[in-house]
C-alpha positions in Angstrom: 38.9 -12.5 -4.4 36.4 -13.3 -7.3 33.4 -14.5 -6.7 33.8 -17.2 -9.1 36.5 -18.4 -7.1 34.0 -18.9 -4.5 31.3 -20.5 -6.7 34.2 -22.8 -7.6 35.5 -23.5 -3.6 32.2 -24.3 -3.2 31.4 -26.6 -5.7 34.2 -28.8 -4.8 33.7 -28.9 -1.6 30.0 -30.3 -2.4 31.5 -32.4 -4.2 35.3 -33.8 -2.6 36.4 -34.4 -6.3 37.7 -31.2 -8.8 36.5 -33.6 -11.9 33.3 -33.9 -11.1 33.2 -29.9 -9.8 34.5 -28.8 -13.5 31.4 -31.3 -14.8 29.4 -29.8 -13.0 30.2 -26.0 -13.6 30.6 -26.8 -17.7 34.7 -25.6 -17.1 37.5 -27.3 -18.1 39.4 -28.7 -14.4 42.2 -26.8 -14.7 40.4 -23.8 -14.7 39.1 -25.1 -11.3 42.2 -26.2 -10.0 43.9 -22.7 -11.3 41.1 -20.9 -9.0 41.4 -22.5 -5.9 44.7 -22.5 -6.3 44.5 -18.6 -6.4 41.9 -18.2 -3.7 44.4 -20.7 -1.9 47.3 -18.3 -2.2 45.3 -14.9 -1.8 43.9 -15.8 1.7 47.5 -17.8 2.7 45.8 -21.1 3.6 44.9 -24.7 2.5 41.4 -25.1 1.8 42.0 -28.7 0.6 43.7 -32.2 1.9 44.6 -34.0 -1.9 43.8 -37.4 -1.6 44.4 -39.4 -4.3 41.1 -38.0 -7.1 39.7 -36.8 -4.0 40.0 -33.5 -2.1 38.5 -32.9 1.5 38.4 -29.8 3.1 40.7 -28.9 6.3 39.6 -27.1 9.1 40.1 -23.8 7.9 38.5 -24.9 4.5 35.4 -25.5 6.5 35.4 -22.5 8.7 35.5 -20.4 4.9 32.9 -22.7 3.4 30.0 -22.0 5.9 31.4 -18.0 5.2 31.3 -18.5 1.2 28.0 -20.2 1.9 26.6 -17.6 3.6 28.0 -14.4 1.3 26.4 -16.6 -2.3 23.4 -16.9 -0.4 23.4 -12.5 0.2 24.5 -12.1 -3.1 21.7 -14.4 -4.8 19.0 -12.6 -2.5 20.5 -9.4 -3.4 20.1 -10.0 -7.5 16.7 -10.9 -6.5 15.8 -8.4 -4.8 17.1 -6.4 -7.9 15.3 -7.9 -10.3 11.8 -7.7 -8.1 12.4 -3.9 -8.1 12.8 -3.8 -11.5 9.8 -6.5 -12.0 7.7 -6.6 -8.8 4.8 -8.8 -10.3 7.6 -11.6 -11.9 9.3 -12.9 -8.1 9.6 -15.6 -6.0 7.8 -15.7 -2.7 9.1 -18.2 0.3 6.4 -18.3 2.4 6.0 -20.8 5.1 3.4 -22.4 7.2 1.9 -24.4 9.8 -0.1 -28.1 9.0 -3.2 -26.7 10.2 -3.4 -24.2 7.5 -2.1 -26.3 4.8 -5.8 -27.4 3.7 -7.8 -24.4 3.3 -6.5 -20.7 4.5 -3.6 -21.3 2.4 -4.2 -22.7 -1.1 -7.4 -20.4 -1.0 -5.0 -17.0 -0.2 -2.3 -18.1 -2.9 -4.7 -19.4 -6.1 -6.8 -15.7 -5.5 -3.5 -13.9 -5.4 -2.1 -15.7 -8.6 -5.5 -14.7 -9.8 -4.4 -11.3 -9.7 -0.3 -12.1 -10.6 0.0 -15.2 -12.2 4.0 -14.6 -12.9 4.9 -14.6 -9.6 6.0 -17.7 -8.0 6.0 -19.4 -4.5 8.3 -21.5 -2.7 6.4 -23.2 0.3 8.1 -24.6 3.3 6.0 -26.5 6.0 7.0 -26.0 9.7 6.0 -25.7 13.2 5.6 -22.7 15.6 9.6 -22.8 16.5 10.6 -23.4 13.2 8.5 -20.9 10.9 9.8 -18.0 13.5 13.3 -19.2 13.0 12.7 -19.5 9.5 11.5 -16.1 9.2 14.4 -14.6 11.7 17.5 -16.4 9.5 16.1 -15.1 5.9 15.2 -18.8 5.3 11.9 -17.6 3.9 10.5 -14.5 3.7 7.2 -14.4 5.6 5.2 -17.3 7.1 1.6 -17.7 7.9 1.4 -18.7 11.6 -0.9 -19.5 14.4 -1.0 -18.2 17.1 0.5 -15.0 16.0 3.5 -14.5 18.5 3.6 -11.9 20.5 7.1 -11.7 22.7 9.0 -11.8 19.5 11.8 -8.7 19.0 12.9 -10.0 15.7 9.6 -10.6 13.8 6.7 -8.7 13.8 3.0 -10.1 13.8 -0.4 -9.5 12.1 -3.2 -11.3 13.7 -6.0 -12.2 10.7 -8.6 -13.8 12.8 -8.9 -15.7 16.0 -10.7 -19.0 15.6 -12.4 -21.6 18.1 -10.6 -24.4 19.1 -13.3 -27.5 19.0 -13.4 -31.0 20.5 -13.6 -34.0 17.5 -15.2 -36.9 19.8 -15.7 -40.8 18.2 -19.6 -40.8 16.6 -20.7 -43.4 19.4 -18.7 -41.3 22.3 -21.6 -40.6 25.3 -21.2 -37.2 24.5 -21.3 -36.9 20.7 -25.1 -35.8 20.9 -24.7 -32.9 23.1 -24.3 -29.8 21.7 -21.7 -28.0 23.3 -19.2 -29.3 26.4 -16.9 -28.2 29.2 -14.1 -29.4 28.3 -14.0 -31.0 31.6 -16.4 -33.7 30.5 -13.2 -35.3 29.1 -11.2 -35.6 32.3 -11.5 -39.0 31.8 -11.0 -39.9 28.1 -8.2 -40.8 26.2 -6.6 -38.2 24.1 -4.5 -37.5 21.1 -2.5 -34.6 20.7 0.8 -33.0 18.5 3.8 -33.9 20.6 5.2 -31.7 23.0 7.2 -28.6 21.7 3.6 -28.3 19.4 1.8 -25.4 19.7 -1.1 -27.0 19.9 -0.2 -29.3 22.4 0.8 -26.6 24.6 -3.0 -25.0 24.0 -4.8 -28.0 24.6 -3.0 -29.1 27.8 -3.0 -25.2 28.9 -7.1 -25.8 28.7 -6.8 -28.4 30.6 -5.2 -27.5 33.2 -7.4 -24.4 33.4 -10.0 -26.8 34.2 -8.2 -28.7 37.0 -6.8 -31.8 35.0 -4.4 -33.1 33.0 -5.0 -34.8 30.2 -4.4 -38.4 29.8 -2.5 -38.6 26.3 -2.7 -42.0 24.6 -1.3 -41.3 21.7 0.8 -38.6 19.9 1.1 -37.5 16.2 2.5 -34.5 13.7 0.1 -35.3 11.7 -3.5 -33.9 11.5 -4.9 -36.2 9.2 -3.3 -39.4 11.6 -4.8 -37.6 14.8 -8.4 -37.4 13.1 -7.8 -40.7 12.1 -7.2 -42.1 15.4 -10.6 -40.2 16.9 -12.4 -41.9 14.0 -11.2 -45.1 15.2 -13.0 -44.8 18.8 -9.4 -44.8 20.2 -9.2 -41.2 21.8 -10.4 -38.1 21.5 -8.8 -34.7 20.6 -8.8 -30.8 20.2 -8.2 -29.3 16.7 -8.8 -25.9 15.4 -12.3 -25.4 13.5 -10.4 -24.0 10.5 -8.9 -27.6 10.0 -12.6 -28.9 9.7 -13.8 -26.4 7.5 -14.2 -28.7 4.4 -15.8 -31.6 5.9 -15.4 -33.6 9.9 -13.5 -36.9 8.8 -16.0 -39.9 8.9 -17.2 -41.4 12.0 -16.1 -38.3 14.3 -18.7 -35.3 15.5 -17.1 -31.9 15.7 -18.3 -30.2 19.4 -18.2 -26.7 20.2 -16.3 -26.2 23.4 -17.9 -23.7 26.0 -15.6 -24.0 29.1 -13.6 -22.8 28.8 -13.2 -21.0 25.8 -10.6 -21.8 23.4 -9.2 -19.7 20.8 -5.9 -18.7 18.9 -5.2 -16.3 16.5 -4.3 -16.7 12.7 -2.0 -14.3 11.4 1.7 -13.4 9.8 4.9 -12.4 10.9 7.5 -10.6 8.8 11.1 -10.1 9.4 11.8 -6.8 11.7 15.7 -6.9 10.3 15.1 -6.3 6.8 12.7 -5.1 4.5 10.4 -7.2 2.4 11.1 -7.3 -1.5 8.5 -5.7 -3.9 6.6 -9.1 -4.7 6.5 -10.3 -0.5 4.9 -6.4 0.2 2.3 -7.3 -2.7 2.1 -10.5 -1.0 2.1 -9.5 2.5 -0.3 -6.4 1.8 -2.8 -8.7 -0.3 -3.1 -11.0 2.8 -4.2 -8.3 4.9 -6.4 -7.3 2.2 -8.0 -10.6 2.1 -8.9 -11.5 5.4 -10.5 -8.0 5.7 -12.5 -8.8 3.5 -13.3 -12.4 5.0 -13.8 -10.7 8.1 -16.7 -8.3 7.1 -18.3 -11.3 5.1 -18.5 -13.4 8.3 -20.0 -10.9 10.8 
């Protein structure tokens, strides 16, 4: 078995027509047909239905396409992780992350590390708690800034950064937008907006809650960070954000509040894969982030 056989299975599979495969891969078709006919014959199975121009995989074509998939995928990470040996400051990261630290931690961390190795790229993928693990677990990026920083997790492994306050964005004319810290039980009564369930975040703020003998009457729901400010701005509810997604400015007609019962917190940090080791340009990556929030960290005491 070749594995331009396999490039070519896959192809036409992508695309249910060999013409447009050979197009595609700059051959001539009956080199494609000749290779999947071979592939065909090695492994003693149809791969393809012929329908008139069209071909459509049969079962057992599907079962060896999520295979091939899987083995061009290894062997593309593999000539990577080559050529990053040979060339540690010229890869690709895949990093991923959460909304919250879209605005600020992020872009800051990446422009000062291209700073330092401008030929090395990223690939970013936004994602939730969930996701960025499972992300991180399937090889579907590499390493992923994350918050909180999980800690019950066998196949990743976590470095907490910081821990940051969570804070309560009220309306401006809110009764309570003069004082100058709250207990968050002040709010038992309010209206709030919060990430859906299955959100981190959601999960923090009703856990806060409920430490304070309530639950919390949710109006409205959102993914979006900007659309939750947005709604507090409006008058219409009122909401629990991390500080660090205030740092540039508190959106117009909103008052950020320091909450002091109880005390809410989560921690900023990375995970890494514990199956596999990082490739030369993630550990300069990975070992500049922990450089750079040490040095964060001593400038904020």
């Amino acid at each position: 078995m070749e594995l331009r056989q396999i490039q070519y299975f896959i192809e036409v599979a992508k695309r249910e027509h060999v013409t447009e495969a050979a197009h595609a891969l700059h051959v001539a078709q009956s080199a494609v047909s000749r290779q999947i006919a071979n592939l065909e014959a090695e492994l003693g199975v149809q791969l393809f239905i012929r329908e008139g121009r069209n071909v459509r995989l049969t079962p057992i074509g599907k079962i060896f396409l999520k295979h091939a998939q899987a083995a061009i995928k290894e062997i593309d990470k593999a000539k990577q992780e080559i050529e990053e040996f040979l060339h540690p400051e010229k890869g690709t990261i895949r990093i991923g992350f959460p909304s919250s630290l879209a605005a600020h931690i992020l872009p800051t961390a990446i422009s000062d590390f291209r700073a330092r190795y401008p030929d090395i790229g990223f690939q970013l993928r936004q994602g939730t708690f969930k996701n960025l693990i499972e992300m991180v677990i399937k090889g579907e990026i590499d390493l992923a800034l994350i918050a909180p920083v999980p800690t019950n997790e066998k196949e990743v492994r976590g470095d907490i950064f910081f821990s940051e306050k969570i804070v309560a964005l009220l309306p401006i004319h809110h009764p309570l937008a003069n004082q100058p810290s709250l207990s968050l039980y002040q709010l038992r009564d309010d209206p709030f907006v919060l990430f859906p369930p299955g959100f981190v975040l959601h999960h923090i703020v009703v856990d806060a809650c409920t430490q304070m003998g309530f639950q919390p009457k949710v109006s409205f729901e959102g993914e979006d960070i900007d659309a939750i400010k947005g709604l507090v701005a409006a008058g219409l509810a009122v909401t629990l954000l991390p500080e660090i997604t205030l740092i540039d400015s508190v959106p117009r007609a909103t008052v950020k509040i320091p909450i002091h019962e109880p005390e809410v917190t989560r921690t900023v940090g990375i995970i890494i894969p514990n199956n596999r080791e990082l490739a030369p340009s993630e550990k300069l990556f990975y070992h500049f982030l922990k450089e750079f929030f040490a040095v964060l960290n001593r400038f904020n005491q």
